[in-house]
N, C-alpha and C positions, 0 to 999 in steps of 0.2 A: 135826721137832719132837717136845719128849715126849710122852708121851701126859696129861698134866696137860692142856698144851699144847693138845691136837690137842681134848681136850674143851671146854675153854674157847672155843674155835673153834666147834664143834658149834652150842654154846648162845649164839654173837655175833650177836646179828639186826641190829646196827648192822654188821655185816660180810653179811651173806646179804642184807638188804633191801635192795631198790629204793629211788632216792631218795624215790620217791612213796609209801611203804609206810612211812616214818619219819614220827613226829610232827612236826608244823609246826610253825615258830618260831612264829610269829605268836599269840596269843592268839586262843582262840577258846573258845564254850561246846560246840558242838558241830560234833566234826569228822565231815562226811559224808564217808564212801566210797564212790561212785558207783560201778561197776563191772561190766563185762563179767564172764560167766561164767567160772572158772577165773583169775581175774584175780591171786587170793591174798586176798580179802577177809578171809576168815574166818581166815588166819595173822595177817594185819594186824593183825585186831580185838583176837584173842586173846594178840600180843608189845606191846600197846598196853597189855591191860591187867597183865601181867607185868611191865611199865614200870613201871606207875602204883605198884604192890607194894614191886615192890623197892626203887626210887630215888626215890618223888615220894611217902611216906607216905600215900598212900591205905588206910583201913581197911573200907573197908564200901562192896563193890561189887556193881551188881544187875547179872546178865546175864541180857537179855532176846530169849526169838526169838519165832518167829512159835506155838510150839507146845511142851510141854515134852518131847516126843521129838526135837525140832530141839533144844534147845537139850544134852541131853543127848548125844545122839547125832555134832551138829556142834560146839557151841561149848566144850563138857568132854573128851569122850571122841572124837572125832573123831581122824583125823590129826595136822591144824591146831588140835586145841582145848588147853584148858590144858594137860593132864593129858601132852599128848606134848611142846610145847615149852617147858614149863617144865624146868629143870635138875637132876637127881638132889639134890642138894645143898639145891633150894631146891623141889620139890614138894612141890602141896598135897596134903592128907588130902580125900578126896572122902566125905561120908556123902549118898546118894541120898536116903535118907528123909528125910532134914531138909533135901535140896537143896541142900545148903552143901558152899562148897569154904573149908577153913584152911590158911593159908600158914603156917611155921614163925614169922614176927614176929606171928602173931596176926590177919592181916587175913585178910577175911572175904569171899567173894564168893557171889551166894545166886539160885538160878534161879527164874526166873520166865517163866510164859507168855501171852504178849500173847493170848490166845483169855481168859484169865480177869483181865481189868481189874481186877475188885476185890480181888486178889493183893497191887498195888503201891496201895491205899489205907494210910497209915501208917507203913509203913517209911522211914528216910530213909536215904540212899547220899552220897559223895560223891565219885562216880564210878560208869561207868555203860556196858557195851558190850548196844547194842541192835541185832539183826541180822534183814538183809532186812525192813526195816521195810516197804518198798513192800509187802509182802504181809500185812502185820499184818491180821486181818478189821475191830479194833475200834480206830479212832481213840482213843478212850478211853483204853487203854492208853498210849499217847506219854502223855497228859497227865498220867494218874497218873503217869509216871517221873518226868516235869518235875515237878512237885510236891514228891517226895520227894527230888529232886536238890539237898539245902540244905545238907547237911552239910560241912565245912572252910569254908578260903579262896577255895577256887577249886575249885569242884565242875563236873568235865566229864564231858561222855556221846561215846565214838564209836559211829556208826553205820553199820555195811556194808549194803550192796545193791545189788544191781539194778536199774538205772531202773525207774521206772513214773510218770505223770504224774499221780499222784491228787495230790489238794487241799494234802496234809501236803507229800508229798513237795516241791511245789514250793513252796511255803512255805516249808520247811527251805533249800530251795538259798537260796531270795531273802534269806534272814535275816541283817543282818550279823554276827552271831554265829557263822553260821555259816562254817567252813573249808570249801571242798568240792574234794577231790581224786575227779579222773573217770580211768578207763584203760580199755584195751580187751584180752577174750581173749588177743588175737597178744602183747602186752607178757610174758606168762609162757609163752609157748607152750615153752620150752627146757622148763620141770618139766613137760610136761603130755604125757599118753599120746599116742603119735603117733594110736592108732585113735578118742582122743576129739575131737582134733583132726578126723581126717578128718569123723566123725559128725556133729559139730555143725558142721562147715563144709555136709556136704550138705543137712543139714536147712536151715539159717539162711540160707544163702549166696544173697544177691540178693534176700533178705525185707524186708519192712518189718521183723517181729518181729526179724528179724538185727540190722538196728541198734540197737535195743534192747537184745538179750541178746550181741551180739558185743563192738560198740563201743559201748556203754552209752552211746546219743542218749536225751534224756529228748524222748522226741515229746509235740506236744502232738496236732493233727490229722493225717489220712492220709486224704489225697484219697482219696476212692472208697469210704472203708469204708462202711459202712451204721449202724454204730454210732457217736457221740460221748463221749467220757468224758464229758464237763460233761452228757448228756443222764443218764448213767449215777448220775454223782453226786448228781445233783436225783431221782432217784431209790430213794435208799438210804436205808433204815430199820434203825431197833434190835431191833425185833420186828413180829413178823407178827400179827394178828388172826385168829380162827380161820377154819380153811378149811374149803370146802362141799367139792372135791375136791383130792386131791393123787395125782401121777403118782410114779414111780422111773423113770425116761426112761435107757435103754442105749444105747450106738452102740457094737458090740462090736467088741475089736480083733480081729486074726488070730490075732497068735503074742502069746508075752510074753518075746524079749527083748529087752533092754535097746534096741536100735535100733528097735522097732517101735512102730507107731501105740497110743497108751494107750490101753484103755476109757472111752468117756464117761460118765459115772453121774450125772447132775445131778438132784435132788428138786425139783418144781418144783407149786406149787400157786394155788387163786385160790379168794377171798372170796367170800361171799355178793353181794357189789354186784360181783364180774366184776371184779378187778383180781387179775392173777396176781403170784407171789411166786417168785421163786428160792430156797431154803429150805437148799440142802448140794450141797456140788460134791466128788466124793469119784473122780474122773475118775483112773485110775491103769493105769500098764502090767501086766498080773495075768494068769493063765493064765486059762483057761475056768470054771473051777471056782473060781476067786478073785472072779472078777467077778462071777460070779452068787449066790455065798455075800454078797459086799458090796451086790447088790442087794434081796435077800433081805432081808437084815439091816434096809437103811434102809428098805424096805414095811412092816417088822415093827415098828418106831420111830416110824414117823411115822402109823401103819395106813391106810394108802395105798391106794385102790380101788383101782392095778393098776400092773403093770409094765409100761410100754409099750418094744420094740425095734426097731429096725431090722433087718431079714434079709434087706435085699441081700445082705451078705456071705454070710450065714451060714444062712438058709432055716428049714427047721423044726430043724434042728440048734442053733440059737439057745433055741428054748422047749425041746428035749431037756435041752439043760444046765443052764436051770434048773431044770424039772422034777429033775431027778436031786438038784441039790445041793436044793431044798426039800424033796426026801424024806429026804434027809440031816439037817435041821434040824430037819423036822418043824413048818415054816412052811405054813400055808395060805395060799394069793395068788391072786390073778387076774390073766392073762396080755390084751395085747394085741401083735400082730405087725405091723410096720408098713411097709409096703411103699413103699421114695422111687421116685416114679417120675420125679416134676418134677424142674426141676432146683436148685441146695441156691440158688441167687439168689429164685428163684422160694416158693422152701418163706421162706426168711430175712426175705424183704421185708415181707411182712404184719407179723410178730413184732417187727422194725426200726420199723415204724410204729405199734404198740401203745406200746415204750419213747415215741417222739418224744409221746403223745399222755398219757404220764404213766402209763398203765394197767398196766406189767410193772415191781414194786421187789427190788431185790435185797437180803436182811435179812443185812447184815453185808458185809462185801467176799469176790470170788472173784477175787484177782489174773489167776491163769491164763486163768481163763473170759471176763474184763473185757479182758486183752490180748488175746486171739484177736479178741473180737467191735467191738473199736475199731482193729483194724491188718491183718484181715479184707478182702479187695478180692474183688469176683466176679469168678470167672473162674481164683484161684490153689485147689488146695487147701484142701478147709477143713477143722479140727481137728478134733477129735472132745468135746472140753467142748463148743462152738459148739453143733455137732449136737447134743447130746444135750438142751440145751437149748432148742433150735428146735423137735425135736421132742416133748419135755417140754410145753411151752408151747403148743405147738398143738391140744396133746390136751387138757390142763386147760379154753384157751380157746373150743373149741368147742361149741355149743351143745347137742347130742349128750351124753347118759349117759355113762358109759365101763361099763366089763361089769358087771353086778349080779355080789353074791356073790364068796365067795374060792372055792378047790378048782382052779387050775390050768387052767380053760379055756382053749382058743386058737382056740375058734370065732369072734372076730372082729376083724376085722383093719382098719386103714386102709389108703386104697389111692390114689394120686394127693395124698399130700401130698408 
């Protein structure tokens, strides 16, 4: 073929896409993309809204992710985002400051981040790609979109993601409105790194959380776990009321790459009347000095009587490296070291009965942290969010002081939690 030809090709998604990766005939307000990791979600989202551009007059589109480094990162400038599968011929103008992408006929598409709801107060769209909503923290956000979704004829929103069975998500599925196409991992496995494959098969493989993030099951219960969403969700708030104490709770990983266990970092605190609060879950794969710079950081944020860790792994090498990176910042804290001796069924169950009794709310959502601890069975492996906020939580909720004063102590320690 020529090379006119051979480009025209390049840029045919109605030739490269899956049937299940094409627009549905059927009329719908909102198509869900339900999806296993690596499924092609986010090509979907982003030749769906290319569509809408070039051949369905859409002028004024919101995209919306969970964050505004997600949404530039994956749904602009990503591989999969506009910016690469759009067509030399017909690419947009990107201006980051103004978060607006222009298509050469004039439309408009303009990013927005579901962490800041009153973003999408006012603007109206008529059309709409909203990604990995299962992880959005604030409900709020969907509905501002919906709101502002009035513009044209026939104003649609897609939505890529990953199961999760919170309140909205299954709401969406159940809604006649909505389209919902579901696929799994293995459906794209020919594009996909064979070492990503192997990875995420050993981690997931024979999990509950597998069929979630493999084969995108939108579970609702899991026999065994200790946690319930519905317990979870009766318990989530918009805001916290001040705290008498607040922890920075670490579960530190080994290595940081890319295959290894992430740092758990979860901010975890409790009111005057004794009811603890989840407060930031910031749990990331990060080298030693990443970790404890990000723990630092949110002690210094929230001024947080201590950082409490775990140093099974890691012993007094644990407080060395914060130590080092606090002298680096020139952060004053108070250290707690914290010794698991029990075992994490044992540490977990109290804290499991704390949620069941109303007393532990989580202010805003922590997708990650919320999977672990509702698809969580004693006896497999447990995460490190999970951890950090088990043991987060045990230190706020204890009756016990935590250390007077900042300056780095690590005179004392928990020992049998």
């Amino acid at each position: 073929m020529s090379e006119r030809q051979a480009k025209l090709l390049k840029y045919s998604w109605d030739f490269w896409a899956r049937p299940s990766q094409r627009t549905p005939d059927a009329p719908f307000h909102v198509w869900l993309v339900m999806a296993g990791r690596g499924y092609g979600k986010t090509r979907t989202g982003a030749e769906w809204v290319r569509e809408q551009i070039e051949n369905n007059g859409k002028r004024r589109i919101a995209l919306v992710g969970r964050s505004a480094a997600d949404v530039r990162d994956v749904m602009i400038e990503g591989e999969s985002g506009l910016l690469n599968i759009c067509p030399p011929w017909f690419r947009p103008e990107y201006e980051p400051s103004k978060r607006r992408l222009t298509w050469p006929n004039g439309a408009i598409a303009t990013a927005y981040s579901a962490s800041e709801p009153n973003l999408l107060r006012g603007p109206q769209h008529d059309g709409a790609w909203a990604d990995e909503l299962a992880a959005w923290r604030y409900e709020d956000a969907w509905d501002q979109l919906m709101f502002g979704l009035r513009l044209g004829v026939d104003p649609q929103c897609i939505v890529t993601t990953t199961p999760r069975p919170t309140s909205l998500i299954k709401r969406l599925a159940a809604d006649a409105l909505t389209y919902l196409t579901t696929g799994s991992t293995y459906e794209n496995q020919e594009n996909l790194a064979a070492s990503f494959m192997r990875a995420i098969t050993d981690r997931y493989k024979g999990t509950t959380l597998g069929r979630q993030e493999l084969y995108a099951e939108l579970l609702s219960e899991v026999a065994g776990a200790l946690w319930k969403l519905a317990t979870v969700e009766r318990n989530r708030v918009k805001e916290a009321p001040a705290m008498s104490q607040i922890v920075v709770s670490v579960d530190p990983g080994t290595t940081d790459k890319k295959t290894s266990d992430p740092t758990g970092i979860v901010v975890c605190g409790v009111s005057s009347d004794r009811v603890g609060y989840v407060l930031e879950d910031r749990t990331a794969i990060d080298s030693p000095d990443g970790w404890a710079r990000t723990a630092l950081l949110l002690f210094d944020k929230y001024k947080a009587n201590s950082i409490v860790a775990e140093t099974n792994q890691g012993g007094e090498m644990v407080h060395s490296v914060i130590k080092t990176a606090a002298e680096n910042l020139g952060i004053q804290y108070s250290y707690r070291g914290i010794h698991a001796s029990r075992s994490k069924r044992t540490r977990a169950e109290p804290i499991s009965a704390m949620y069941e009794q109303d007393r532990i709310k989580h202010v805003g959502s922590f997708p990650q942290l919320e999977d672990q601890m509702c698809t969580w069975i004693p006896g497999e492996p447990s995460p490190n969010n999970m951890d950090a906020m088990v043991h987060g939580m045990t230190a706020v909720m204890q009756s016990a002081p935590l250390l007077a004063g900042p300056g780095g102590s690590s005179s004392a320690s928990m020992h049998n939690v």
